[in-house]
C-alpha positions as CSV (number, residue, x, y, z in Angstrom):
1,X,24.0,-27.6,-15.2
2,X,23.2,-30.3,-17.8
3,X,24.0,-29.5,-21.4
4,X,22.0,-26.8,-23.4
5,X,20.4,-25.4,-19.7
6,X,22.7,-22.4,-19.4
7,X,20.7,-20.6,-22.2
8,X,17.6,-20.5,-19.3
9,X,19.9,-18.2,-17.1
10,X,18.2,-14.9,-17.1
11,X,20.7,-12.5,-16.7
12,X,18.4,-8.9,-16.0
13,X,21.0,-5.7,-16.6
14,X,18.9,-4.9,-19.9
15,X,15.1,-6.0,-18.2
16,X,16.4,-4.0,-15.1
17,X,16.2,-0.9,-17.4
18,X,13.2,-2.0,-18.7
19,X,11.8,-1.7,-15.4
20,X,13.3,1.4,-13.9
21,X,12.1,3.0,-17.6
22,X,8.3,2.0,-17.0
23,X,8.0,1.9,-12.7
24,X,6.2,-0.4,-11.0
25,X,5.8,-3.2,-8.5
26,X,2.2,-5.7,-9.8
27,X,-0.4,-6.2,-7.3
28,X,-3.9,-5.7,-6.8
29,X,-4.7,-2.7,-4.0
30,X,-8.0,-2.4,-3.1
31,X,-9.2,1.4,-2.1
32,X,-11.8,1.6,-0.3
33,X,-14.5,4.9,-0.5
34,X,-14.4,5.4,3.2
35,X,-16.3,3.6,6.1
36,X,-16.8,0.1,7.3
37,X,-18.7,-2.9,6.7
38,X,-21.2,-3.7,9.6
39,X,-19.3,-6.1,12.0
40,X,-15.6,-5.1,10.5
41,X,-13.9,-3.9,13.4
42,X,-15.2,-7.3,15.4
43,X,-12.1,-9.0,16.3
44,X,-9.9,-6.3,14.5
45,X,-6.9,-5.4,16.3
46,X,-6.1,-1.7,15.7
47,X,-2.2,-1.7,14.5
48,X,-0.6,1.1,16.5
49,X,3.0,0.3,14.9
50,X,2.7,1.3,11.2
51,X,3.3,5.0,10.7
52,X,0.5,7.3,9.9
53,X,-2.5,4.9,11.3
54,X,-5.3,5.6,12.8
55,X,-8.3,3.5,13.8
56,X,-9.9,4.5,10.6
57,X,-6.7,3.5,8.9
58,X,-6.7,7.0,7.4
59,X,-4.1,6.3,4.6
60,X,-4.9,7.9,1.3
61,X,-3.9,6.2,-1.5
62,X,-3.2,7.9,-5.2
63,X,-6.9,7.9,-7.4
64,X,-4.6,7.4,-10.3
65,X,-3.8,4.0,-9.6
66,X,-4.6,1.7,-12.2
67,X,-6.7,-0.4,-9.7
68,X,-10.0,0.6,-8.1
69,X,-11.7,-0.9,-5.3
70,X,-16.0,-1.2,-4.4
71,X,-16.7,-3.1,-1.2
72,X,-20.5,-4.0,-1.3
73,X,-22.6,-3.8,1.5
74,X,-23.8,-7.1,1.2
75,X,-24.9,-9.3,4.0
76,X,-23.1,-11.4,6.3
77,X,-23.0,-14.2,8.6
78,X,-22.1,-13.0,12.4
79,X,-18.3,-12.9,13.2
80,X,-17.7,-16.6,15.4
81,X,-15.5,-15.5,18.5
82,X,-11.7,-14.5,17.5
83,X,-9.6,-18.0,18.4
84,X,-12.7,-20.2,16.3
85,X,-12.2,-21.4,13.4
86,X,-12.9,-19.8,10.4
87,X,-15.7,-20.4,8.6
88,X,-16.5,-21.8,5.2
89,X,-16.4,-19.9,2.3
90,X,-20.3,-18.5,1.2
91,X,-22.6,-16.8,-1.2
92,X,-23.1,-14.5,1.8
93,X,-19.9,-13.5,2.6
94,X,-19.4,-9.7,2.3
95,X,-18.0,-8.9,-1.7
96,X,-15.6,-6.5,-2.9
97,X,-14.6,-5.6,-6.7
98,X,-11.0,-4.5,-7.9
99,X,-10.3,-3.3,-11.6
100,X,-7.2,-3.9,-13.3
101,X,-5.7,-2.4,-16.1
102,X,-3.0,-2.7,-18.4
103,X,-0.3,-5.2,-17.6
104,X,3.3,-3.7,-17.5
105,X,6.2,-4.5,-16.8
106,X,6.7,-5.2,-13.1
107,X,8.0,-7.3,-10.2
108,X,6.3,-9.5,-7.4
109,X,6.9,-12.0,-5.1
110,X,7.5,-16.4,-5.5
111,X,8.1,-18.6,-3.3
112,X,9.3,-22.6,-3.9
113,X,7.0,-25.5,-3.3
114,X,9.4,-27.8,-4.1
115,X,13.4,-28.0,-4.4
116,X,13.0,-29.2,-8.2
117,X,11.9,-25.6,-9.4
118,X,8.1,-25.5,-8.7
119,X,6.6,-21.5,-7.4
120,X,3.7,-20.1,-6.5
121,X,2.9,-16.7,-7.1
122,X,-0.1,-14.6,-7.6
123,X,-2.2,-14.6,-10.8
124,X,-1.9,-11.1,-11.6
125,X,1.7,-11.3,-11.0
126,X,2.3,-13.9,-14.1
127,X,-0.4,-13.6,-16.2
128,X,0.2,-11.4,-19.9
129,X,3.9,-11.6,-19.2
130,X,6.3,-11.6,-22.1
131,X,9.3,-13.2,-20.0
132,X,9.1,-13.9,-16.4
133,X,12.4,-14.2,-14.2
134,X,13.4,-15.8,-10.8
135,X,16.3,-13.1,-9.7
136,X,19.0,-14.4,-7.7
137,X,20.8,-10.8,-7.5
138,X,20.8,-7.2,-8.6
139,X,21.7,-8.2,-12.2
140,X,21.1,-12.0,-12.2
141,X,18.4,-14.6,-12.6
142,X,16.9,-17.4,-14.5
143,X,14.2,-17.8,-16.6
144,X,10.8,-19.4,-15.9
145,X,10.4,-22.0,-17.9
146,X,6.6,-22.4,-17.5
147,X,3.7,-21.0,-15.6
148,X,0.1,-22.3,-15.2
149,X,-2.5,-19.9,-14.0
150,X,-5.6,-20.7,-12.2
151,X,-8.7,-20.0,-14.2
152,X,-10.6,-18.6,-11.1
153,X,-8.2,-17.6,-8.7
154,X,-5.2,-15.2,-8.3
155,X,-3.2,-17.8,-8.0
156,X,-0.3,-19.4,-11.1
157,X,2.4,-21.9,-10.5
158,X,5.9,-21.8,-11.9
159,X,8.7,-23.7,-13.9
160,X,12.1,-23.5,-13.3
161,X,15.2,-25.4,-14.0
162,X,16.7,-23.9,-10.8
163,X,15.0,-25.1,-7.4
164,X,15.6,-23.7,-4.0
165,X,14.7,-25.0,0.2
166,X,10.6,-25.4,-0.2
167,X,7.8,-24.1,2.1
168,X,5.2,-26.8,2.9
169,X,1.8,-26.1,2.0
170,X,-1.1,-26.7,4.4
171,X,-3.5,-29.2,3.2
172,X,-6.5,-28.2,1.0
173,X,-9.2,-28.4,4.3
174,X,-7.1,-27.0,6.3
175,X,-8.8,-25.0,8.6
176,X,-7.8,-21.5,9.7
177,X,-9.0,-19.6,12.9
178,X,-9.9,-16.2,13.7
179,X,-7.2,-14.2,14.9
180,X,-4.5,-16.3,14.0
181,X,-1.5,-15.0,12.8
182,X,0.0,-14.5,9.6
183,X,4.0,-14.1,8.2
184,X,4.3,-12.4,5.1
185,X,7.7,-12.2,3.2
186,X,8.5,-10.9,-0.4
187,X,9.6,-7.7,-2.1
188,X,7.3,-5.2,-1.3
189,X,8.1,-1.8,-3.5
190,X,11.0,-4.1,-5.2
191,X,12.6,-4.0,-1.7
192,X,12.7,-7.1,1.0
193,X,10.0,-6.2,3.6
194,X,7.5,-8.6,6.2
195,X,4.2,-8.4,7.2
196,X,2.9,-9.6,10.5
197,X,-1.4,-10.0,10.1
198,X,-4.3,-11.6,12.0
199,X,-7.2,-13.5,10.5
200,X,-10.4,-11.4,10.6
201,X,-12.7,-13.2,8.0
202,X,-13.6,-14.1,4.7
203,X,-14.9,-12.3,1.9
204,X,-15.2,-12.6,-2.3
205,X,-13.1,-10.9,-4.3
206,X,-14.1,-9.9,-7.6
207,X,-11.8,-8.9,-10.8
208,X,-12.3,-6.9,-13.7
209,X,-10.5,-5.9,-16.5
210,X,-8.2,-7.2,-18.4
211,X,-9.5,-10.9,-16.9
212,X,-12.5,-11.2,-14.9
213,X,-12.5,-13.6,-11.8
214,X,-14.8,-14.0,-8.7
215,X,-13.1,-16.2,-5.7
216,X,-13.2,-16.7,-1.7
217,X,-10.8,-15.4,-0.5
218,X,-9.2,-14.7,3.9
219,X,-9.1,-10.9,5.0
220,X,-6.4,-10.3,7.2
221,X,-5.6,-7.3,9.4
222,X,-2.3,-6.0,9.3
223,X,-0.3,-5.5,12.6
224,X,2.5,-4.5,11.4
225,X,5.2,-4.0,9.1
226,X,9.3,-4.6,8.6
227,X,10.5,-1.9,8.1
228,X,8.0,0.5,8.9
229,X,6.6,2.4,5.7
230,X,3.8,3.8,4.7
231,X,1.8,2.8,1.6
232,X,1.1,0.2,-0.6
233,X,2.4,-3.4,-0.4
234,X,2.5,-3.3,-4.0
235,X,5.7,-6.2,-4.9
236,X,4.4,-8.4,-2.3
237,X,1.7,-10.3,-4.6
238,X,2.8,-13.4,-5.1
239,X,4.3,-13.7,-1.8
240,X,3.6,-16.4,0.8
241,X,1.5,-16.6,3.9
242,X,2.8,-18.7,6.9
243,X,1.8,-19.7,9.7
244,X,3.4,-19.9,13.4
245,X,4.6,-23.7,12.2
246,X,6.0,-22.4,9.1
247,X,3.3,-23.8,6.7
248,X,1.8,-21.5,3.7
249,X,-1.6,-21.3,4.6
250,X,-2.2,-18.4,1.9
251,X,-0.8,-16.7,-0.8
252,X,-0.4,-12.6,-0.6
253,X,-2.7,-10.8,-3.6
254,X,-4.2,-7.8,-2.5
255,X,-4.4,-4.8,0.0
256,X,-6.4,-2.0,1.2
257,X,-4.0,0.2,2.9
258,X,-6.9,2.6,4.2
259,X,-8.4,0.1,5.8
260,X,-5.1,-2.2,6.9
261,X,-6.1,-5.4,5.1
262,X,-4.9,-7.7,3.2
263,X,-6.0,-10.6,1.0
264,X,-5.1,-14.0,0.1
265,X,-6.4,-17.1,-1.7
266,X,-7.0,-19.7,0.0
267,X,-5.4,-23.5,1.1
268,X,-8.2,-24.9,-2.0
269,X,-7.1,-22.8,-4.4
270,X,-3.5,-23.5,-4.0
271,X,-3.8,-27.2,-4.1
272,X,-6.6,-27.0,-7.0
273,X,-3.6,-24.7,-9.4
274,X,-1.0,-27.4,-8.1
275,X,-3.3,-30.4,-9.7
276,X,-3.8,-28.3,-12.6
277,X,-0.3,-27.9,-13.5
278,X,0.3,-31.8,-12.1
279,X,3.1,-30.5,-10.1
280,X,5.3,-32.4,-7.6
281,X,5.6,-30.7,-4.7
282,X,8.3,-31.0,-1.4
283,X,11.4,-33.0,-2.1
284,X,14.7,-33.2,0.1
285,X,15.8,-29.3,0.6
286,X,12.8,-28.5,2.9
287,X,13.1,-24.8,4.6
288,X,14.6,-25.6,7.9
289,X,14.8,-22.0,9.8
290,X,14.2,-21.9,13.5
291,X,9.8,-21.3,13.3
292,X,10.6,-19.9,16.6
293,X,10.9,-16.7,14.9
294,X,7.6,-17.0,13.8
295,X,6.2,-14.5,16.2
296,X,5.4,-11.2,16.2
297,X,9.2,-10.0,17.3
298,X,11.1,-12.2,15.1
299,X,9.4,-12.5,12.2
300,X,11.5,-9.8,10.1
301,X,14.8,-12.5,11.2
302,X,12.9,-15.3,9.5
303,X,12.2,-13.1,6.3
304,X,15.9,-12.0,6.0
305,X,17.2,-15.9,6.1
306,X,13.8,-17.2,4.1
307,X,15.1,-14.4,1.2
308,X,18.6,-15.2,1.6
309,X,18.4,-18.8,0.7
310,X,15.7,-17.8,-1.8
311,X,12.6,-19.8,-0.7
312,X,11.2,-16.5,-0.9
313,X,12.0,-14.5,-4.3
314,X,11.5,-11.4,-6.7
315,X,9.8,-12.1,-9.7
316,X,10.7,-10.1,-13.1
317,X,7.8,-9.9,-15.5
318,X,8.0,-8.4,-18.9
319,X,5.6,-7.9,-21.6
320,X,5.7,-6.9,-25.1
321,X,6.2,-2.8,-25.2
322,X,7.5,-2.1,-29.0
323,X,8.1,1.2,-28.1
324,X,10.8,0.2,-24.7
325,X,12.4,-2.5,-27.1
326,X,13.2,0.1,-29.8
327,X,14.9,2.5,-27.2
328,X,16.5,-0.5,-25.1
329,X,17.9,-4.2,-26.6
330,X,15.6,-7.1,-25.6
331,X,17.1,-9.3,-22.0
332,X,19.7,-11.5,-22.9
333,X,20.3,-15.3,-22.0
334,X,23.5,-15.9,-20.3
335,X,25.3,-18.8,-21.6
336,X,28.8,-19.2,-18.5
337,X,26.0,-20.2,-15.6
338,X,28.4,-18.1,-13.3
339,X,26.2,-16.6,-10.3
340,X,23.0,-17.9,-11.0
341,X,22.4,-20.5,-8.5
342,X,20.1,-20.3,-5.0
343,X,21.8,-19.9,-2.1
């Protein structure tokens, strides 16, 4: 660590309080009223391995969250057979409408773009935050140095002196199919969990509240889950998308449990926030895991190493709350660099 860097070591024993004080993992869950839009169950696999499912997905989730969800009935272009690819994003794809609230402290999910300490994370996950952290351990970190945030999508990029092995990212035009599946690693609940999910179309997600956004963004049906719980995902915004190569097609920021889906921006919108911040992306420490366990029996293997080696990693987010910082001191900067690098 060059001279005058150690003071950007976050270590987190005083923001860990601040977190267990105030709960709460940040992301986006979309609850739906009940029912389907027309042409929703085509080429939906029902998942019959998450606990407490049923075909109407029958989870209930708490009316006091701070997030509420409206899917529109709008219209919509016939579903292409499962295995085509996906089409373009439209005006006419079917529209749904979550409201945020107050930001508070919270955790999500990062993941490394490049070795030289470039993330991407979700919008929501960065955006109003006071500090923002890259933990390395129950009581260690470092600090993010910078973040950009998309103007139009839930997507933000982050700085860190600290790098670790990168994902690659699929190209902006890449072109996803219907059906295809998706690897999902990150923190849901604080806690290391995967998600394995098929493709079942597109849709526009619309946000309210404390920012207001409208985007394209990729429904995917969840399969299933590692370990099995029930509930929200909440933690894993933020997180990355692969696909059976090992290439982030997608970036994790939103779910409806009741319905088993899950949301993600999009190949464009990653590479449009990447241009924005005029990051550098890749570098020498690609991830090299076996994308062998990419499939839908090994994926929770390839989660445990991705996490271990930190290409995949918890996000701390703090904001200004006068009243925690009179009953608790402020997170300190560790100055002895002792425990703070990736593995």
């Amino acid at each position: 660590m060059r001279a005058g860097s150690a003071r950007h070591v976050l270590t987190v024993a005083a923001a860990a309080l601040l977190l267990a004080a105030c709960g709460g993992e940040d992301e986006k869950t979309a609850k739906s009223p009940g029912g389907a839009n027309p042409g929703d169950s085509i080429n939906q696999p029902i998942n019959r391995k998450v606990p407490g499912t049923s075909r109407a997905w029958g989870l209930v989730t708490d009316p006091k969250d701070e997030d509420s969800y409206v899917e529109r009935r709008t219209p919509r272009r016939p579903h292409p057979e499962a295995g085509a690819s996906l089409p373009p994003p439209s005006s006419r794809d079917p529209q749904f409408t979550i409201k945020i609230g107050e930001k508070k402290n919270s955790t999500g999910t990062a993941f490394a773009i490049a070795d030289s300490g470039v993330w991407l994370t979700a919008r929501h996950v960065a955006f109003g935050c006071r500090v923002i952290g890259i933990l390395t351990g129950p009581r260690k970190g470092f600090k993010v140095l910078k973040s950009v945030i998309h103007p139009n999508a839930d997507v933000a990029i982050l700085f860190t002196e600290k790098g670790a092995p990168y994902f690659p990212v699929a190209p902006a035009n890449h072109r996803l199919a219907l059906g295809q599946s998706g690897f999902h690693f990150g923190y849901p609940r604080g806690k290391p969990g995967d998600v394995h999910s098929r493709i079942m179309g597109r849709r526009i997600m619309r946000v309210q509240g404390r920012y207001s956004t409208a985007e394209p963004v990729v429904a995917w049906a969840e399969q299933a889950r590692f370990p099995e719980t029930q509930g929200p995902l909440s933690g894993l915004s933020g997180g990355p998308i692969l696909d059976k190569d090992g290439t982030v097609v997608g970036v994790h920021v939103a779910g409806s449990i009741r319905r088993g889906r899950i949301y993600s921006v999009t190949p464009n919108s990653m590479h449009q926030v990447i241009q924005q911040a005029r990051a550098r992306i890749g570098g020498q420490r690609q991830n090299s895991l076996d994308r062998n366990m990419l499939n839908p029996q090994d994926y929770p293997r390839y989660g445990a190493e991705v996490r271990r080696q930190l290409t995949s990693a918890k996000v701390l987010c703090l904001v200004n709350d006068p009243g925690q910082q009179q009953r608790r001191p402020p997170p300190r900067y560790d100055t002895s660099g002792e425990g703070s690098d990736p593995a």
